[in-house]
LODO-325410 format. One record per atom (N, C-alpha, C, O, CB): y, x, z. Coordinates in steps of 0.2 Angstrom, whole numbers, plus 5000, padded with zeros to 4 digits. Atoms other than C-alpha are relative to their C-alpha. Glycine has a CB too. Layout:
<recs>
YXZ ...
</recs>
This chain:
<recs>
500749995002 512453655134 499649945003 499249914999 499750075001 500250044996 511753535147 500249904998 499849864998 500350025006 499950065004 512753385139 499850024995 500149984991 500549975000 500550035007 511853405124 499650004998 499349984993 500150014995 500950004998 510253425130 500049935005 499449905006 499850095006 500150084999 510653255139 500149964995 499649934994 500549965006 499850045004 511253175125 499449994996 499249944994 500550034996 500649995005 509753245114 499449955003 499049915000 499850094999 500550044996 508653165127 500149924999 499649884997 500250035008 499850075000 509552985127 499849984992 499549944990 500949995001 500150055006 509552975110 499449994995 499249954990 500450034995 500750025001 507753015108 499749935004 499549885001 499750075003 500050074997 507552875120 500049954999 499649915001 500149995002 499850075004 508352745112 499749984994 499749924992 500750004999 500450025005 507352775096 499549985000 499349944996 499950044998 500750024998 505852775105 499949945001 499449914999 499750045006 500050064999 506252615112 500249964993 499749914991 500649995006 499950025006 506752555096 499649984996 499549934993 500350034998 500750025005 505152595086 499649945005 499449895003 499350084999 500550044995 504252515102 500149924999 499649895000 500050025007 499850055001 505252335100 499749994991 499349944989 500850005002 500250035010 504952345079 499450015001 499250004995 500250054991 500949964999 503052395083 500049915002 499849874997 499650085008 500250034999 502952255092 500349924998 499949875000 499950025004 499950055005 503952125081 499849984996 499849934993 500450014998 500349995006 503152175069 499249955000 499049914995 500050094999 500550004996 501452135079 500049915000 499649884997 500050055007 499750055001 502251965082 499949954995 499649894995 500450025001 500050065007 502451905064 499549994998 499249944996 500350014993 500949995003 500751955059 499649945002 499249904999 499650085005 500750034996 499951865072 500349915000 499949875001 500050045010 499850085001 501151705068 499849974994 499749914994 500649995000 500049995005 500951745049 499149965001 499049905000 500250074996 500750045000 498851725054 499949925001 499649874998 499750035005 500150074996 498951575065 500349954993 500049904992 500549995008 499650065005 500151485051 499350024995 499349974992 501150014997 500549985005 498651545039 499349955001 499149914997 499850095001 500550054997 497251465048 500049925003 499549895003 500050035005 499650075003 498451295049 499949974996 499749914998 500450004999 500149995005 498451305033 499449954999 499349904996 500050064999 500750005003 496551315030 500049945004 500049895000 499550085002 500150064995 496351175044 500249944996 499949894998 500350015007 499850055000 497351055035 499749994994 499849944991 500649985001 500150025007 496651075018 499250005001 498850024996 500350044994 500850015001 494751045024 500149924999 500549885000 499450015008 500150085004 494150885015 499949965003 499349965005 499549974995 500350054997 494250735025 499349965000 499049974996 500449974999 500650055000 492850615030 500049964995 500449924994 500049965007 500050055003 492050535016 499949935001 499549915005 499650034996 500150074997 492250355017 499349974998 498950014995 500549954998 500850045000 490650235015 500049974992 500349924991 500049935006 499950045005 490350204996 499949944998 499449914999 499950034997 499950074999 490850044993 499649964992 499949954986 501049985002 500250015005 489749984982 499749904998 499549865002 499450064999 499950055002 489749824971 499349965001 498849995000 500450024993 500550014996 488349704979 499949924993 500449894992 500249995010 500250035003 487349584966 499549955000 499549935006 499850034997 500550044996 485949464968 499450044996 498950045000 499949914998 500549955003 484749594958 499950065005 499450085006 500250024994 500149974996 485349724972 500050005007 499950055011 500350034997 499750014994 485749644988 499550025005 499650055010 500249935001 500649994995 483849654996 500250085001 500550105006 499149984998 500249944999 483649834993 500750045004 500650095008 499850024993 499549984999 485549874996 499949985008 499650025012 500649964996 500250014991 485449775014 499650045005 499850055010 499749945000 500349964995 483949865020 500250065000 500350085006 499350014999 499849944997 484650035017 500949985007 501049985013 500350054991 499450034996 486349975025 499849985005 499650035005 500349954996 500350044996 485649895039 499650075006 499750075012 499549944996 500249934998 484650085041 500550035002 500550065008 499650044994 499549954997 486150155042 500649985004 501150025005 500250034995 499550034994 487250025054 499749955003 499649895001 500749984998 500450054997 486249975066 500449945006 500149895009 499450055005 499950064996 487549875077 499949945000 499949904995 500449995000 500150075001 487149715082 500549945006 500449885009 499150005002 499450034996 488749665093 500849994997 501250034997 500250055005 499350025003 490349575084 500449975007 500149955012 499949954993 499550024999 492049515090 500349954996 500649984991 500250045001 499650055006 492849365081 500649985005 500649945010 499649924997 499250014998 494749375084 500349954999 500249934993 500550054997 499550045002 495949225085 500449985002 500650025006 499849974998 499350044996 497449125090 499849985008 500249985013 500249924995 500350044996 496249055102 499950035009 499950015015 499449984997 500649964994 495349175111 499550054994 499550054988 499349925006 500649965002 493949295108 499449984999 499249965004 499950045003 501050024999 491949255104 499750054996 499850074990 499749914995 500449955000 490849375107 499449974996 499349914996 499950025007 500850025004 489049365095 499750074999 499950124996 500049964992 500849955000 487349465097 499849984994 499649924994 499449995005 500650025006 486549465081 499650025001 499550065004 499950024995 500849984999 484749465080 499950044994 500150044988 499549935000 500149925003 483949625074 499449974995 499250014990 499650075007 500550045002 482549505067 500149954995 499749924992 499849975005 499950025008 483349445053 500850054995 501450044995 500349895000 500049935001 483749615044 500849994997 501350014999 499250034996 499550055005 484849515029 500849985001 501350004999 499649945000 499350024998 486049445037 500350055006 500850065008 500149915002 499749964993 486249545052 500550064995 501150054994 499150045007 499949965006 486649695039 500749974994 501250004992 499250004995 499750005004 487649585028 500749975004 501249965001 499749974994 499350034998 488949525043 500150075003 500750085003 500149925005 499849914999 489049715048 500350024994 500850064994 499450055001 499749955005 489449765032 500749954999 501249975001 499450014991 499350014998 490849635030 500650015004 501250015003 499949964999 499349994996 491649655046 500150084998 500750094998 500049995009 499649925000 491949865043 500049984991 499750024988 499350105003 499650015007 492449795023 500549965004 500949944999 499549964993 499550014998 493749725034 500149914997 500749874998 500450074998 500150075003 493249535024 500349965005 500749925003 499349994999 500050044996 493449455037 501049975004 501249915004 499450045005 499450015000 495349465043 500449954993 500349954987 500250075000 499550075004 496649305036 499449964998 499649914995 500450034992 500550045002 494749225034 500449945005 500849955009 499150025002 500150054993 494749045045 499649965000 499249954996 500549965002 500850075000 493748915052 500249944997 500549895000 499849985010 499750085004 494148785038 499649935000 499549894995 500150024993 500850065001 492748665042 499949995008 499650045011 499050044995 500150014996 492948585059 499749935003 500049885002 500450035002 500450084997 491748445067 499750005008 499150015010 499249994995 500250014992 491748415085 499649965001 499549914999 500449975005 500750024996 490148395095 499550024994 498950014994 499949905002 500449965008 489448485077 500050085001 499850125005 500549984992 499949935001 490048655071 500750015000 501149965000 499650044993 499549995004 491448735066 499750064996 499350104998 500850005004 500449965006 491248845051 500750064998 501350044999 499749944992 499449955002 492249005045 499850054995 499350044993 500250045005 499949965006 492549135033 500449994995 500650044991 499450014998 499750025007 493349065019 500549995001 500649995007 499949944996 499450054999 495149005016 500449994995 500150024991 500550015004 499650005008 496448965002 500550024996 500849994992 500149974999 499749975004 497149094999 499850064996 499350094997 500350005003 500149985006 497249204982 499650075005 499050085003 500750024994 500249954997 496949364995 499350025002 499150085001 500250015004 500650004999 495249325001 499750014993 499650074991 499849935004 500450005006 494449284984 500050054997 499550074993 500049954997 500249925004 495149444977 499650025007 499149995006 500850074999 500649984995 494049514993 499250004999 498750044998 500049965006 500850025003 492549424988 499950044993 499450074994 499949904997 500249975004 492649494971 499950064999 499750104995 500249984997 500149904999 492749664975 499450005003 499150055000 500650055005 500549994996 491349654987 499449994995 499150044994 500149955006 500150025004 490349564975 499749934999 499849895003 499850034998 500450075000 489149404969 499550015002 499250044998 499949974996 500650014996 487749384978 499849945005 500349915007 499950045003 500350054995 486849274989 499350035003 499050075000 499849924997 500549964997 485449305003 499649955000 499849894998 500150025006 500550065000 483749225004 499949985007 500150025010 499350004998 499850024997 483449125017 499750005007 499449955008 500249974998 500449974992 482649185035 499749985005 499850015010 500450035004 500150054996 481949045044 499549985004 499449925006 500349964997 500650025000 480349075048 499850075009 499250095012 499650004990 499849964992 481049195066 499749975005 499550005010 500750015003 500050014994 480849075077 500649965004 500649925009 499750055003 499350004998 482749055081 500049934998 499849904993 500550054996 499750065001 483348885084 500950005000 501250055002 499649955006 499450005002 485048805079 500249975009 500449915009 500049954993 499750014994 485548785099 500650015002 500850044997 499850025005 499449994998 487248795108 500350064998 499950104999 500050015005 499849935002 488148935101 499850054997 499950114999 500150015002 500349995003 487048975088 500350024995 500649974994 499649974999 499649985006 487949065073 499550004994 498950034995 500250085002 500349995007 487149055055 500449974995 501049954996 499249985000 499949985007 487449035037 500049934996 499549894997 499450054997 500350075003 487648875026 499950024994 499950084992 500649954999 500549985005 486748865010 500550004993 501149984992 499349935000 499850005007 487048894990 499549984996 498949974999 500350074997 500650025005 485948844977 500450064995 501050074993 499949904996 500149955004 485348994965 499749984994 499149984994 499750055004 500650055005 484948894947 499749954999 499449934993 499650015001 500350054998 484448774956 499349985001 498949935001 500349974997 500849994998 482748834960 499850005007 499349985009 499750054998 500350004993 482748874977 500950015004 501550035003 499150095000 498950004993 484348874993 499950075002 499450095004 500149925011 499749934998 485049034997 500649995003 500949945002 500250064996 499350014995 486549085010 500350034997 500350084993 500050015008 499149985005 488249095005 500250065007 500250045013 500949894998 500349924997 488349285011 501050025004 501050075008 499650074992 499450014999 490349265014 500449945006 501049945008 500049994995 499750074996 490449095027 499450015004 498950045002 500249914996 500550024996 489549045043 500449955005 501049935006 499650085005 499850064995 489548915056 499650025008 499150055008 499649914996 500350004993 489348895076 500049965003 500549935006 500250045003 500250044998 488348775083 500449985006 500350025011 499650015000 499750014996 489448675094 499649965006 499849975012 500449994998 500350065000 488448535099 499650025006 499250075007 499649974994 500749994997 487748515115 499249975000 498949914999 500150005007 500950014999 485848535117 499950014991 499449984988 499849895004 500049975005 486148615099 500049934991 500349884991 499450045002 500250065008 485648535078 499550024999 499550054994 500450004992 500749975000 484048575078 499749944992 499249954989 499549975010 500450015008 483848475061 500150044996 499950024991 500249944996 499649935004 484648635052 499550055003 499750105001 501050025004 500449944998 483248745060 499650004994 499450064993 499549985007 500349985007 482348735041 500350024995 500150054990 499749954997 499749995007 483648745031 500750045001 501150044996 500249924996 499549925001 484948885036 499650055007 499150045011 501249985002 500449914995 484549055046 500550015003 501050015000 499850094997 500049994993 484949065064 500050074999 499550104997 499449965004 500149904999 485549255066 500250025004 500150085005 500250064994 499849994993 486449265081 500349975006 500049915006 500550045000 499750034995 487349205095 500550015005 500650075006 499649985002 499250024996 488949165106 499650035009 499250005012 500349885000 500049994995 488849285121 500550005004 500550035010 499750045000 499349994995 490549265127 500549964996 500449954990 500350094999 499650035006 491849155120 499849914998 499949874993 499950054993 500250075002 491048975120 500449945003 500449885003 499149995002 499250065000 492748905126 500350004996 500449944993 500550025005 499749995009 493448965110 499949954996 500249914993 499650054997 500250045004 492248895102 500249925001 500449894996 499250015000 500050084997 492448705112 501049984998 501349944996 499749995012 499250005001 494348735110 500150014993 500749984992 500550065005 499950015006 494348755091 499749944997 499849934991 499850064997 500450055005 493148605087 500349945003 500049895002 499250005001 499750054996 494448505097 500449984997 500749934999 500150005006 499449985004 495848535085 500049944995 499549934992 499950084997 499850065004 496548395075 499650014991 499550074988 501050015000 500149975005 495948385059 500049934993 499849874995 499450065001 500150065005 495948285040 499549985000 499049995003 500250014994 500550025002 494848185031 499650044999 499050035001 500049964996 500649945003 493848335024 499850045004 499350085002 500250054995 500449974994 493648405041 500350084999 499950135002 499149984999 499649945000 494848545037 500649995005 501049945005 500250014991 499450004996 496048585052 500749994997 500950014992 499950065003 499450025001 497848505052 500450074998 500750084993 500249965006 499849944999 498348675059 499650064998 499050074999 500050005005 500749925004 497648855050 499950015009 500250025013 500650104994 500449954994 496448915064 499850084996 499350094992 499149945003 500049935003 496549095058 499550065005 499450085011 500950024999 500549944996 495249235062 500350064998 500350084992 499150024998 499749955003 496349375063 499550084998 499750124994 500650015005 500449965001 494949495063 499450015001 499450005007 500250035000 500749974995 493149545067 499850065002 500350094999 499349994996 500049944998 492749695075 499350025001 498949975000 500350005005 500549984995 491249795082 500150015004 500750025006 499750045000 499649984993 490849805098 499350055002 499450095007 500349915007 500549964998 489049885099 499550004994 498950034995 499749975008 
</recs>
């Protein structure tokens, strides 16, 4: 009688143990089933909408620019190259271009551009180059031109960054909103202080600059060698 009043006892025990492992297996999936549920939900929140990229005119560029400009106020670039780095401050004081070379470096324009226009003891000049990839760039971005800003105070000195000109019609000169040049020259071009806009300048990198405007180059003042800007950046 004793053994089977131990027996009964064991086998109650082992049940009990039994429910208590599935109880808490059970407890287990649940709580894995949630977490993988909440995973889930986490990966299908809508990413960060990107910046709409909207197609830029000479009818919409002022008004476009000021909001744009409202809404990325950096005024610290980076121009990447084979060479070296050059640092540039834009000036907050000409609204236009400061705005329209921010908006091209985060359009990413600026990468495979180069400095195709080099004149020692002058400028050397960049943005453009000749290939098909760029000019699809330009055309997505769109046609436009800026007017022209020149009445700051900003002179064309030492490592003076600004804009060379377009003719709109042929009524009045506007900057070609795609290329710029940097004053190499010492003691600056101070005849260029009427007729393009002066918007920032070389706080870092004006070896760069003296080492690119040294660079071999043809009759057209286009480098022997591609001087390539692999990219622009923000830096503030």
């Amino acid at each position: 009688m004793k053994k089977i009043c131990f027996l009964l006892i064991a086998i109650s025990v082992f049940f009990s143990c039994e429910d208590t492992k599935t109880s808490t297996a059970t407890s287990d999936e649940t709580q894995k089933t949630e977490t993988s549920k909440a995973t889930d939900m986490s990966s299908k929140k809508e990413p960060k909408k990107e910046e709409k990229q909207v197609f830029i005119t000479t009818e919409n560029v002022l008004d476009y620019m000021i909001d744009y400009g409202k809404e990325n106020p950096e005024t610290r670039v980076r121009i990447v190259t084979d060479f070296g780095n050059i640092d540039i401050e834009l000036y907050e004081e000409t609204p236009y271009h400061r705005a329209n070379f921010i908006m091209l470096t985060k359009r990413n324009y600026f990468a495979g551009t180069q400095f195709h226009r080099v004149v020692k003891d002058f400028v050397i000049q960049g943005g453009n180059s000749d290939g098909w990839n760029i000019a699809k760039k330009r055309r997505k971005i769109g046609k436009y031109l800026l007017p022209p800003d020149t009445k700051k105070g900003f002179k064309h000195d030492r490592g003076v960054i600004s804009m060379p000109s377009g003719e709109l019609d042929h009524v009045y000169k506007m900057a070609s909103p795609f290329e710029f040049f940097i004053v190499q020259k010492e003691g600056g071009t101070h005849h260029l202080n009427k007729e393009y806009t002066a918007f920032g300048k070389v706080i870092a990198g004006m070896d760069v600059v003296d080492e690119i405007a040294n660079q071999e180059t043809d009759k057209g003042e286009w480098p022997k060698k591609n001087i390539m800007i692999r990219k622009v950046e923000i830096l503030e």
